[in-house]
Structures are given as structure tokens and as C-alpha cells.
C-alpha positions as CSV (number, residue, x, y, z in Angstrom):
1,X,33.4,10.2,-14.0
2,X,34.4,10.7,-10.6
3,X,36.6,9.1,-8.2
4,X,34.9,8.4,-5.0
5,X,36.0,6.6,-1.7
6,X,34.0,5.0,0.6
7,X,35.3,4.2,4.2
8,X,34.0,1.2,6.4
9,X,35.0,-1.2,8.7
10,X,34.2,-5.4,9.1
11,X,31.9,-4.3,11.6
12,X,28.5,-6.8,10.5
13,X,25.3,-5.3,8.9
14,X,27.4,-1.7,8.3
15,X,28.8,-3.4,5.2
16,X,26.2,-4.5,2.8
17,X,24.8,-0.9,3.0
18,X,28.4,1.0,1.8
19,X,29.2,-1.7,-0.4
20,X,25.5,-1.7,-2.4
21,X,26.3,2.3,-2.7
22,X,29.3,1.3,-4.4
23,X,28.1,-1.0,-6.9
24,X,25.7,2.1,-7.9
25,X,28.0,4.5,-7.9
26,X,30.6,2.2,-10.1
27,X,27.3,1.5,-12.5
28,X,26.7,4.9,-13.4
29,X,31.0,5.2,-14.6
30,X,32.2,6.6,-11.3
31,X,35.9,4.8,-10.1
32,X,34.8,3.6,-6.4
33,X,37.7,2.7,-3.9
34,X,37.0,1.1,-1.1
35,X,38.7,1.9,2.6
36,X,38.7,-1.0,5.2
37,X,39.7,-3.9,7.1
38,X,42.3,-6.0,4.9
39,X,40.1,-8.7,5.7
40,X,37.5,-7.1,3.9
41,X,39.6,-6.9,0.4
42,X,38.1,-10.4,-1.5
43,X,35.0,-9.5,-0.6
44,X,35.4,-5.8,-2.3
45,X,37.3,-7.9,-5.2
46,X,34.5,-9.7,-5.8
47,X,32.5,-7.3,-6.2
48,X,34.8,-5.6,-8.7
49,X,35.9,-2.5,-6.8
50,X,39.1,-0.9,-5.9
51,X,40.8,-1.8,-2.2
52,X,42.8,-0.4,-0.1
53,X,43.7,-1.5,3.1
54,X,43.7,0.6,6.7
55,X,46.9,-0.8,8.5
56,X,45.4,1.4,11.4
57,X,42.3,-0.9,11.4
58,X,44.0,-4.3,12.3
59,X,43.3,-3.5,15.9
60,X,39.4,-4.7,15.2
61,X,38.1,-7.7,15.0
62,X,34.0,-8.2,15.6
63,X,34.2,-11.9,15.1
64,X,36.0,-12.6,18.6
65,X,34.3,-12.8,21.6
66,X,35.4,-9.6,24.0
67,X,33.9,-8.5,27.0
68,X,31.5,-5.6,27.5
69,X,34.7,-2.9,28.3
70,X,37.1,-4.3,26.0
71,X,34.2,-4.0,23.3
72,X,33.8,-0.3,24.5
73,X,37.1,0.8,24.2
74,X,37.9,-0.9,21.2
75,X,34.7,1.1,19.6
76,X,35.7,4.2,21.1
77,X,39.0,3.8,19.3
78,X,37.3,3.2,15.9
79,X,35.7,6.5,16.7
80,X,38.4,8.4,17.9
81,X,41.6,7.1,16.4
82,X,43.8,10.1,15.4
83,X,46.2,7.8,13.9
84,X,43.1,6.3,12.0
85,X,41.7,9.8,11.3
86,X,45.6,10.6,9.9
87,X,45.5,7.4,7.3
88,X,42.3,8.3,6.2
89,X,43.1,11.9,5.7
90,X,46.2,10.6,3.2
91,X,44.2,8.2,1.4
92,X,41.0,10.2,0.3
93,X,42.9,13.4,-1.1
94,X,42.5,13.4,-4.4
95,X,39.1,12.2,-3.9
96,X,36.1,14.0,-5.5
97,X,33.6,12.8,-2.9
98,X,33.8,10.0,0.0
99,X,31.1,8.1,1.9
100,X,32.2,7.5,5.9
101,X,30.7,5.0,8.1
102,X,29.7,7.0,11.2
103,X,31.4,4.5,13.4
104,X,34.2,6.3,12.7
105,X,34.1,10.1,13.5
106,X,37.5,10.6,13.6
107,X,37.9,9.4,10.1
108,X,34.9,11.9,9.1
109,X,36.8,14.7,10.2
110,X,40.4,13.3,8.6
111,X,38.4,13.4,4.9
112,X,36.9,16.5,5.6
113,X,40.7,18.0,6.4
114,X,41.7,17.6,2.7
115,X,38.6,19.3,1.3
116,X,37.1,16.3,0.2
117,X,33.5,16.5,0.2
118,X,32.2,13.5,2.7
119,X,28.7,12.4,3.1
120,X,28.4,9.9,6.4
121,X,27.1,6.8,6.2
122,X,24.5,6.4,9.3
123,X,23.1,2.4,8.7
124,X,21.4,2.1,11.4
125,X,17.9,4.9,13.0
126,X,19.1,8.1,13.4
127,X,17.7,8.0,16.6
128,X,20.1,5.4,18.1
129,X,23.4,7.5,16.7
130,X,22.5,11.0,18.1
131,X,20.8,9.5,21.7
132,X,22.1,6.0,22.7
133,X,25.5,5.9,21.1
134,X,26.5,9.5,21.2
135,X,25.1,9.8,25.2
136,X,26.5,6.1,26.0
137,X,29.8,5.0,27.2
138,X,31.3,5.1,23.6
139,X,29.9,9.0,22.6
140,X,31.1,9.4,26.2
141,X,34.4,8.0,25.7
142,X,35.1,9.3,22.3
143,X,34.6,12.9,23.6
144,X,37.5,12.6,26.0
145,X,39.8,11.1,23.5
146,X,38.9,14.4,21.6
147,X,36.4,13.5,19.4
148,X,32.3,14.3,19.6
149,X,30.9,12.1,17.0
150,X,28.0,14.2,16.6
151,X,30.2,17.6,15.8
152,X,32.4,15.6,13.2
153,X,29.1,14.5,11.9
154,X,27.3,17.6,11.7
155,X,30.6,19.3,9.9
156,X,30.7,16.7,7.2
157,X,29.6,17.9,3.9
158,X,26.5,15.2,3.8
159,X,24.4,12.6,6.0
160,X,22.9,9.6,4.4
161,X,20.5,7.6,6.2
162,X,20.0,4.3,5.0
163,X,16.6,3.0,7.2
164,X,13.1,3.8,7.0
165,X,11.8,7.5,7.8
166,X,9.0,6.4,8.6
167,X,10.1,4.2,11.4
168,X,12.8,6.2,12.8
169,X,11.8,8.1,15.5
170,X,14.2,10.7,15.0
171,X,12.8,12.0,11.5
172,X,9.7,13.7,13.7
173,X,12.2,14.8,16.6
174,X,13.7,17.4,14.0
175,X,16.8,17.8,15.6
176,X,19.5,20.0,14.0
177,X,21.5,16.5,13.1
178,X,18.0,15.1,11.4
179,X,17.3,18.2,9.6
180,X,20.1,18.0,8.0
181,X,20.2,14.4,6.8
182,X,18.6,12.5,4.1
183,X,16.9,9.3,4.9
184,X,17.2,7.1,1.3
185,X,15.7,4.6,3.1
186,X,17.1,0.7,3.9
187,X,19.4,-1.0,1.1
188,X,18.2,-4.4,1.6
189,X,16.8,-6.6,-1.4
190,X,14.0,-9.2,-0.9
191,X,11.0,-10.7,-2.8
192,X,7.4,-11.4,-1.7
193,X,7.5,-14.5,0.4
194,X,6.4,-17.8,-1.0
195,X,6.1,-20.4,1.9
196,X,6.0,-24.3,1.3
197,X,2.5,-25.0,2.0
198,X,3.2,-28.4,2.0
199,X,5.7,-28.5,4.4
200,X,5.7,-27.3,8.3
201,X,6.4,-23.7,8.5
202,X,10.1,-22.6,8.0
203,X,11.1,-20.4,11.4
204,X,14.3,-19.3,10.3
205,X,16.8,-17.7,13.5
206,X,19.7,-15.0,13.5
207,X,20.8,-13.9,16.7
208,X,24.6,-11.4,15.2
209,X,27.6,-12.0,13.8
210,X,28.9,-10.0,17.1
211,X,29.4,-12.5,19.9
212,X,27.0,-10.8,23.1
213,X,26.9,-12.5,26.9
214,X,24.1,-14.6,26.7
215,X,23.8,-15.3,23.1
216,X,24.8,-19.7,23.8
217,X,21.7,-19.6,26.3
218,X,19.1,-18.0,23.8
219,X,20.4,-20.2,20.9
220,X,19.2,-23.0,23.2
221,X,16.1,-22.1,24.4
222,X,14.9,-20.9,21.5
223,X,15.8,-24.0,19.4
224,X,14.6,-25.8,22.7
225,X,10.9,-24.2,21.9
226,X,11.1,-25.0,18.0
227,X,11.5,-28.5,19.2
228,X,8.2,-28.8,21.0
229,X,6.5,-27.6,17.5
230,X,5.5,-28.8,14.5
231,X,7.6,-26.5,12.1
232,X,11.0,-26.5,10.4
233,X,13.8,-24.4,12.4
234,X,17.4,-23.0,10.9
235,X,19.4,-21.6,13.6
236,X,22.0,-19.3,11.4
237,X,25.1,-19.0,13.3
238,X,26.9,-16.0,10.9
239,X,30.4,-17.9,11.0
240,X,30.6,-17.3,15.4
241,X,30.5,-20.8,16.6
242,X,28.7,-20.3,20.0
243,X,31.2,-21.1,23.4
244,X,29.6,-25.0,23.5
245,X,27.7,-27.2,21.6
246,X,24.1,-26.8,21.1
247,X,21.6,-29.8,22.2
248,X,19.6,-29.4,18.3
249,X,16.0,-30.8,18.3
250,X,15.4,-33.0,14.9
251,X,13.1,-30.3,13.3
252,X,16.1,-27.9,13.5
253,X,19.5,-27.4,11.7
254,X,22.1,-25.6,12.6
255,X,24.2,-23.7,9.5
256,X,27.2,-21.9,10.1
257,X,27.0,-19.4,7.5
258,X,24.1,-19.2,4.8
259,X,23.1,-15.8,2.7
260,X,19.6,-15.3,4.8
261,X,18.5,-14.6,1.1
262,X,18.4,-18.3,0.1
263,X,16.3,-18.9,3.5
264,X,13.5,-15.4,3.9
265,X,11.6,-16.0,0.3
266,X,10.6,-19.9,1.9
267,X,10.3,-18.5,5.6
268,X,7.1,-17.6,7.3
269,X,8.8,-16.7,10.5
270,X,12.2,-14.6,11.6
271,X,13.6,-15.0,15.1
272,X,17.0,-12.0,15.5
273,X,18.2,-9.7,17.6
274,X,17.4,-6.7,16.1
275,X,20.3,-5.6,14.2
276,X,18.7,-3.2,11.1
277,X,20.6,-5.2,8.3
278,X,18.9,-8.8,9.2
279,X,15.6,-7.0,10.8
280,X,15.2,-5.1,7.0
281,X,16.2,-8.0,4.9
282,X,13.8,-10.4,6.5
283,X,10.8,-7.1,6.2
284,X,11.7,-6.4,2.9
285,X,10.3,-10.3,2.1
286,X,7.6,-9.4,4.4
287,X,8.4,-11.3,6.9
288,X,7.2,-10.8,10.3
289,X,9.8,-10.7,13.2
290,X,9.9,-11.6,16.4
291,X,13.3,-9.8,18.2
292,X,15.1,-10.6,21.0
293,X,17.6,-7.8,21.8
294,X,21.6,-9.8,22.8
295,X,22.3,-6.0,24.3
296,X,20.6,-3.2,25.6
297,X,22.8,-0.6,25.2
298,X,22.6,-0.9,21.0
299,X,20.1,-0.4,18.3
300,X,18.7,-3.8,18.7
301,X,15.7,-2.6,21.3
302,X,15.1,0.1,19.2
303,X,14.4,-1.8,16.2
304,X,12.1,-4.3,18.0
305,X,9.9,-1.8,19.2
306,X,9.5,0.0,16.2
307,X,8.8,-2.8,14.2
308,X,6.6,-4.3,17.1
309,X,4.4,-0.4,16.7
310,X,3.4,-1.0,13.6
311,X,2.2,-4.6,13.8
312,X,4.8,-6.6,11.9
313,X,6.6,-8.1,14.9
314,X,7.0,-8.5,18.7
315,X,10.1,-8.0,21.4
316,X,10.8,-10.5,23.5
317,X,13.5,-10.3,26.6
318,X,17.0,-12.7,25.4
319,X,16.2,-14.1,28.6
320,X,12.6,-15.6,27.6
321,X,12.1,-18.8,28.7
322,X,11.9,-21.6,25.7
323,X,8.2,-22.2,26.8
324,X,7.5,-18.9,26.6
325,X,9.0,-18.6,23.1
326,X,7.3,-21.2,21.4
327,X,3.4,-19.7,22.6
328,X,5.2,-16.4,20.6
329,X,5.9,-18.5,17.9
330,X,2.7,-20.5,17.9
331,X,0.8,-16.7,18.2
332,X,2.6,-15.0,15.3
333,X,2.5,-18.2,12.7
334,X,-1.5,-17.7,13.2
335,X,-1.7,-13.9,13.3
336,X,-3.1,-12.7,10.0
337,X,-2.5,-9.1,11.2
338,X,1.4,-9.3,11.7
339,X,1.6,-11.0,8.2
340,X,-0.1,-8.3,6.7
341,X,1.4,-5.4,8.4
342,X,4.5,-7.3,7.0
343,X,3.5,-7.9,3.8
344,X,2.5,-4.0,3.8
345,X,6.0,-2.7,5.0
346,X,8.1,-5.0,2.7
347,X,6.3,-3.7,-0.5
348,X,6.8,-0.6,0.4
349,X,10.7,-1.2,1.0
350,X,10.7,-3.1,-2.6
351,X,9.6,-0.3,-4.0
352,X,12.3,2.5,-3.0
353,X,15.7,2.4,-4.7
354,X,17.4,3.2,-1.5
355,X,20.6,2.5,-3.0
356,X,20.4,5.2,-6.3
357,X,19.0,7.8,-3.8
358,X,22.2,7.6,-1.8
359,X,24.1,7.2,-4.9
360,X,22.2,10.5,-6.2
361,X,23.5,12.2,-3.0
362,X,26.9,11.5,-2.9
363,X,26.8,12.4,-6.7
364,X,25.9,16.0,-5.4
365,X,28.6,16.5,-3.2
366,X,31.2,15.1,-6.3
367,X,29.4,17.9,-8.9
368,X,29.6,20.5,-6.3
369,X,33.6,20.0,-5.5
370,X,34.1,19.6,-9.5
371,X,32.4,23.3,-9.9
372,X,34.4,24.7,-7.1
373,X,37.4,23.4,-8.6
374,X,36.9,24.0,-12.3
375,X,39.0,26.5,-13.8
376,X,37.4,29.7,-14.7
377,X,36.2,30.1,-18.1
């Protein structure tokens, strides 16, 4: 048995990811502690691991609506934080292997300073880490507070990918950074749709748990459009109330938080942003998708188009007007293609245990510090 941490941050669809690599890891007899936001600690509870809270984290909070710079410089921070990289430096030694979510570079490079092996967690493309983030304002910023993300990443012991390698560009770029990563594939459970044939169809919308400029005005229009048609809407608000209250057709409902699980096995139709964890849930039910990016400078557009190249979805601008929306939704309800380039991609994600290959890897890294560390015979 080995002691593993795993560090992570109340950051949104990071989570699910590092926590389902936990329950693995504690299944095969391996004592999992995880590092995070106090705010974090029932969730970890309930899911029977070990907590321990970063007092260096209580700057963060996703759930609060921030503008565009403050949102940049408080990332940067999770990224560069010496006193951050310091706390997590104390509270991985003694640990035979940790997992680090590559938000936070800094804190890749504070395991790695006590000679703990540490895999990072990338849960999002490659591509958008070593490109968009790394060459953006945050890589940007984080490099004059002292810390490249993609050195501190390329030092660490491991790099775990958990998305598709067949839809992240970077896998063909073969790049030093993707050449030396594993790509385990998405951690997101779902079951083969069964729609209510006897009911309209069941459009089902998530547009973050992040708040993004704009978001109030697409919630609108786009349950605007589901008005004017003859299906069932759920706008899914992730707990983030938007700024004023939404003018809700009678074929839609509004829920403030609901496990997209209970919705995707009865849906025929998903309506998000583009973040990976909601985008791979609803394919992994073979659901086709329709994305509307909240911000540019993310994975979100990223995702859309990939999923849009291989026929299971479409990208439309956050600024589509609600007529415009529903002639999407109207097209993709009747297009036999996108539900079965859908269908196609979700039984392939059902059938990969993403979850054990990442446990598997971070299982290596433990074995190999054991050996180094055994005493001789």
C-alpha cells in the first residue's frame, strides 16, 4: 500500500477527474489524501478519502463573478504562488507518489522539491495547456512571477491526460510535452441514451459553473428559442444564479443544481459551453452537442470544434441570436448523422477505463520511489 496525494483546487470540471483517480487508487488498498480548497473537504469526506486543507488556497473562489483581469491574476496566482508551492512542498513529503492539477505549476515544482514522485493532472486537450494557456495572459503572467508552467510540467516525474487522443490535436503535433504524456483518456461515466419517445424531446442546457460576461444574455436567448419549439428544455444553472431573473418559456425549467447524470440518459440534445467535463459526460451517453463557447481565450472553442470535426456536434457564437438557435436545434434533433457519430464516440468512451489507466500510472511512479528507497538486500 502506498500513500498517495493528490492536489486540486474548486476550480469546476478539474475535480471529478482527480477525485475518480482517487477512488481507484483507494480501491486497489492505497491511502489517498486529498489537497484542496477547505471548501472542498465534505465533498472528499463523502467520498471516503483523507483531507487536508491549503490555507494558501482561500484566496480562490470560481463561484463569484470577477472580471476578465481579476480572473487573470487570480489564475496566475494559482499557478505561481510560491507561498502555495511552499505549503504543498510540506504537506506531500512523506508521500510515495502525488497527482497535481496543472493549474497549479508552482505546486508541481513544490512536490517535486521533496523527491516525491508527481504525475500532473492535465483535464482538459493538451493542446489548450501547451498553446492557449501557456502563450496567453496567464502562461504570460505566471512566467514573470517566476514560474513557466510548461518547464514545471515537463520536470514532473509524470503527465496524465485525461481526454480523448483521438480528438486532441496535440497527440499528432508530437511536441516534446506530448511525447512525454499519457493520454488515459476522459473519466466521465455515462450509459447509452434512452429518450422518452412519448414525450417532446428533452434539450437539456449547461452553460459553467464559472460566471463569464455574457452568460445572463445566452441563458435567455437560448431558452427564448426552446420556447418557440415543441420539446422539453432544463436550463442547469451549476449553483451561479445568473445577475437577473430569467423570462422561462412553459416548456422550460430552470434547476439550480442537478447531477447532469440524472438528466443525459433521457436527453436527446445538449446545449454547453464547451468545458471538457460537461462536453465528455454528455458524449459518453452519446449525446450530440451543440457548444457555444462563454470565452474565447479557454478550452471551450477548442472542444466545440473538435467535436463539431467529427460529426457529433456544432459551434455556435454565445452571441447567436435565439432564432438562430432554435433552426440549430430543430437541424440537429433531425440529423441522423450527428446521433450516430455520437452514439459511435460515446461507446467508444464507455469502453476505456480511463480512470484505472491513470491509476496504473501513478502506481508506477509509487513502485519506482519504493525501489529507489528500499534498503539494500
Amino acid at each position: 500500500m502506498s500513500a498517495i496525494a493528490i492536489v486540486t483546487v474548486d476550480a469546476g470540471g478539474n475535480v471529478p477527474p482527480a477525485l475518480r483517480i482517487a477512488d481507484e487508487l483507494a480501491g486497489r488498498g492505497h491511502r489517498v489524501e486529498v489537497l484542496g480548497h477547505r471548501r472542498q473537504a465534505a465533498a472528499v469526506a463523502r467520498a471516503g478519502h483523507g483531507f487536508r486543507p491549503l490555507a494558501s488556497l482561500d484566496f480562490w473562489d470560481s463561484g463569484v463573478r470577477r472580471s476578465v483581469p481579476a480572473a487573470i491574476a487570480e489564475t496566475t496566482r494559482l499557478a505561481a504562488d510560491r507561498a502555495l508551492e511552499d505549503e504543498v512542498r510540506r504537506a506531500t513529503a512523506g508521500s510515495d507518489a502525488a497527482i497535481v492539477d496543472c493549474l497549479m505549476s508552482s505546486s508541481v515544482r513544490g512536490a517535486g522539491a521533496v523527491s516525491v514522485p508527481t504525475a500532473v493532472l492535465f483535464h482538459t486537450y493538451l493542446e489548450f495547456w501547451q498553446r492557449s494557456y501557456r502563450r496567453g495572459p496567464v502562461g504570460v503572467a505566471a512566467r514573470l512571477r517566476g514560474t513557466d508552467p510548461l518547464t514545471a510540467w515537463s520536470r514532473a516525474a509524470g503527465r496524465i491526460v485525461t481526454s480523448d487522443v483521438a480528438l486532441d490535436p496535440a497527440s499528432a503535433r508530437r511536441t516534446p510535452l506530448a511525447q512525454a504524456s499519457e493520454w488515459v483518456g476522459p473519466i466521465e461515466a455515462g450509459a447509452a441514451v434512452e429518450p422518452q419517445l412519448a414525450a417532446p424531446p428533452l434539450v437539456v442546457v449547461s452553460l459553467s459553473t464559472t460566471w463569464f460576461p455574457g452568460q445572463t444574455e445566452a441563458y435567455q436567448r437560448i431558452a427564448n428559442a426552446l420556447g418557440s419549439l415543441p420539446v422539453r428544455g432544463v436550463l442547469t444553472l451549476g449553483g451561479l444564479p445568473p445577475d437577473r431573473p430569467l423570462r422561462v418559456p412553459r416548456n422550460v425549467r430552470v434547476l439550480e443544481r442537478v447531477d447532469h447524470g440524472e438528466l443525459f440518459p433521457r436527453a436527446s440534445l445538449l446545449i454547453g459551453h464547451g468545458g471538457h467535463s460537461t462536453t465528455f459526460r454528455a458524449l459518453a451517453h452519446g449525446l450530440p452537442v451543440i457548444t457555444m463557447p462563454m470565452h474565447p481565450l479557454l478550452d471551450q472553442p477548442l472542444i466545440g470544434r473538435s467535436v463539431q470535426r467529427v460529426g457529433a456536434g456544432i459551434v455556435l457564437p454565445k452571441s447567436a441570436p435565439s432564432e438562430r438557435i432554435a433552426r440549430v436545434v430543430t437541424a440537429m434533433l433531425a440529423d441522423d448523422g450527428a446521433r450516430a457519430g455520437a452514439a459511435r464516440l460515446g461507446r467508444r468512451l464507455r469502453e476505456a477505463d480511463a480512470a484505472g489507466a491513470a491509476a496504473d500510472a501513478v502506481e508506477r511512479l509509487a513502485h519506482e520511489r519504493l525501489r529507489r528507497t528500499a534498503p539494500p538486500r
